[in-house]
N, C-alpha and C positions, 0 to 999 in steps of 0.2 A: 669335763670342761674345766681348764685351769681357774683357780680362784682368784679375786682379788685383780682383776686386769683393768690396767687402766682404762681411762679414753682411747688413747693413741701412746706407740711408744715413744716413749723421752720427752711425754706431755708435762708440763709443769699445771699443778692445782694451788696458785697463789691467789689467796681469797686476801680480799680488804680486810685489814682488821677494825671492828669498832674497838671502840672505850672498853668495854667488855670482855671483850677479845684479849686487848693489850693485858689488862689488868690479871684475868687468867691464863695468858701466856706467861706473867711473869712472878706469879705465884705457881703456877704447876713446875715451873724449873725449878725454884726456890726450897733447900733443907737446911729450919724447917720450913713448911708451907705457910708460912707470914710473916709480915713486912708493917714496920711501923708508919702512921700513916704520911710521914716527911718523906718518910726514904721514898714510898711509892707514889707519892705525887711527882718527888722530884724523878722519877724513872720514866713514868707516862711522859712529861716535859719534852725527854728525846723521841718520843712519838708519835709529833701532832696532837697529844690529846692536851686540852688546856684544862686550870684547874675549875670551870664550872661544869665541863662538862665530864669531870673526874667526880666531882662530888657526888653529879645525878646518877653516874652509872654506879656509883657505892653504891648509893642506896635503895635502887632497883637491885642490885646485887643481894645483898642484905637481907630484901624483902624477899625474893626471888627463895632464900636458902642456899645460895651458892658461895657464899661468904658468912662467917660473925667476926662481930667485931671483937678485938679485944684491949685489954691496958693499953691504948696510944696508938693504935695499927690494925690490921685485918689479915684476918684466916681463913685458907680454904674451909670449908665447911667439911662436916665426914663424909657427907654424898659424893664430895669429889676427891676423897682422899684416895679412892680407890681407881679413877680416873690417874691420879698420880701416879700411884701403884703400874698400872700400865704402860703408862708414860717410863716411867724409869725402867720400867722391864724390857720395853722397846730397846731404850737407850744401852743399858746395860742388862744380856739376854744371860740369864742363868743358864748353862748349857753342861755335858757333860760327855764324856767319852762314848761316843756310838760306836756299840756291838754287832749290827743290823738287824735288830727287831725295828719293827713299826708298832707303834699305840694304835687300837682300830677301838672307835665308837660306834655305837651300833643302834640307832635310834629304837626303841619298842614300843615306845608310847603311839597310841591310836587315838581317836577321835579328836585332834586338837585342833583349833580354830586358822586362818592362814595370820591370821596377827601373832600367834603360840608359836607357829612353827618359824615364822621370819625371825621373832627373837630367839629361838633355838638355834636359827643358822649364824646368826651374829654372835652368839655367845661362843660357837664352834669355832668360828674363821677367829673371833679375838684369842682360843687358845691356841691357833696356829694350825687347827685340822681344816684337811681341805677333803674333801666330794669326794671319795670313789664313783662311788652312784649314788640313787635316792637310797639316803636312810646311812650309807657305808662312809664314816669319816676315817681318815688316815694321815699317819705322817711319823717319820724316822722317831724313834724313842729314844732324842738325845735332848730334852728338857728337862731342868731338873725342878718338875711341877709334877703334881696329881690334881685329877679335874677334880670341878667344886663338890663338895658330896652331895649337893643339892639334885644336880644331874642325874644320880643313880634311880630317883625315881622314872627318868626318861629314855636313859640310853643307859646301856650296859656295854664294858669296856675291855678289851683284851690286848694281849700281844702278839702280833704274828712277823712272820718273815714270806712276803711278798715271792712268789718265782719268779716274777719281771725283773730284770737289771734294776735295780735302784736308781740308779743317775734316768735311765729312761722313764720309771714310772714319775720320777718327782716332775721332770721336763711335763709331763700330762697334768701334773697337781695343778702346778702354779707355774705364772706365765714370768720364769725366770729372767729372759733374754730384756722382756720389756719392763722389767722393776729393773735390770743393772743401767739402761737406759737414760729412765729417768732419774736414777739416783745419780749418773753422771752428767746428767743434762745440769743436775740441784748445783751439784758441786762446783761445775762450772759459774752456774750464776752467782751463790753467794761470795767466788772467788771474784768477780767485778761490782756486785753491787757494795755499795759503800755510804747508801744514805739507814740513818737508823732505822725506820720506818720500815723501808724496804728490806733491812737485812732481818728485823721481826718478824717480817710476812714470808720470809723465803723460808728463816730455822721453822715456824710454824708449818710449811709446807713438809719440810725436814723431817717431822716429828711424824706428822702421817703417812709418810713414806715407811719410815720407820716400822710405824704398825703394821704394817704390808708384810716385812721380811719374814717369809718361812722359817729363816734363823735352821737353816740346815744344815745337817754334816759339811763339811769341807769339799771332801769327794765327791758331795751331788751335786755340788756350785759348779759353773760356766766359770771360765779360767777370768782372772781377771774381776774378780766379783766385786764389788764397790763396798758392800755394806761395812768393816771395821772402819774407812776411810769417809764415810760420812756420819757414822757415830763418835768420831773422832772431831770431826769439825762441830760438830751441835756442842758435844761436851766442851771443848774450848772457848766456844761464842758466850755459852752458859755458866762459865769460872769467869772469863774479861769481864760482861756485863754486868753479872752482882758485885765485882769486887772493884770494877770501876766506879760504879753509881756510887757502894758505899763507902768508898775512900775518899769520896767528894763529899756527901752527906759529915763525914763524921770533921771534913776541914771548913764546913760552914759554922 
């Protein structure tokens, strides 16, 4: 069963942002990951968020661990640095020249609880393996990543080469046709929305899409594939934005 399938195809996933939201939409774009605390009031400003109720989401923030504070401003915290880390992985996929092997994971571990194994599967799908079957992960061996060594006490890892055509086995991974969809559905919207607010909540939608892309050879993408063309609009939105807000910050 393909991985990672939306709702519907060319569905948009545009969530309201809170306070919270904003604040860590616009620190996880942000290197490095914080922002003084003028610059990022006045940033919340173009997003509906006002300054009382910036204060209270700091410092639920704060308490929370998802922020500290520092000299004059605020910092992801390290528990989300690595949410970061993902985030720009998305954005910009370390990739490398595929040979046609496939990376296979190979689950071993037994008796584990369904709370174990759900974050098992989520830790798979965020390095881009999708399902053979129970237990068999797979996927083209053109990332230039090794899984975490933590894993080795669970799953044991090899290389192989697939006899199915590749372009047909990946079509089985993951539901290619309905991620170029909605990434061209993304792209059309954030080309007409045009209020601040709303163009936060659409790159935020952007970004999860993102995490989605199998990030596969060339050859096993459907002609016409969207994904450098919507990492290319996020990364743009995300140079204007900081460098608009703090050209303004630094002429008050």
């Amino acid at each position: 069963m393909p991985m990672n399938v939306p709702a519907r195809s060319g569905a948009l996933d545009l969530r309201p942002l809170s306070a919270r939201s904003v604040v860590l939409s616009l620190l996880l774009g942000a290197h490095p990951p914080e922002l003084p605390a003028r610059e990022l009031a006045r940033l919340v400003e173009g997003f509906d968020v006002g300054g009382s109720t910036l204060r209270a989401a700091l410092s639920r923030m704060v308490a929370a661990g998802d922020l500290r504070r520092t000299d004059g401003g605020y910092r992801l915290s390290d528990r989300l640095l690595d949410r970061q880390r993902r985030q720009d992985d998305a954005v910009h996929p370390r990739t490398r020249a595929w040979e046609g092997d496939w990376e296979m994971a190979v689950i071993t571990a037994t008796g584990r609880g369904p709370a174990e194994r759900a974050e098992l599967r989520t830790r798979l799908t965020a390095l881009r393996l999708a399902e053979l079957r129970e237990g068999v992960w797979v996927r083209p061996a053109n990332l230039t990543r090794a899984l975490p060594g933590d894993l080795d006490r669970v799953v044991q890892h090899y290389t192989a080469r697939p006899a199915r055509p590749p372009a047909e086995l990946a079509g089985t991974l993951w539901p290619l046709q309905d991620w170029s969809a909605t990434a061209r559905t993304l792209l059309a919207h954030i080309a007409e929305e045009t209020r601040p607010a709303g163009r936060l909540t659409a790159f935020a939608a952007v970004v999860r899409h993102l995490l989605a892309d199998p990030v596969l050879p060339p050859g096993l993408l459907p002609a016409g594939w969207p994904g450098a063309e919507l990492r290319a609009a996020y990364t743009d939105y995300q140079r204007d934005l900081i460098g608009e807000v703090r050209a303004r910050v630094r002429g008050t």
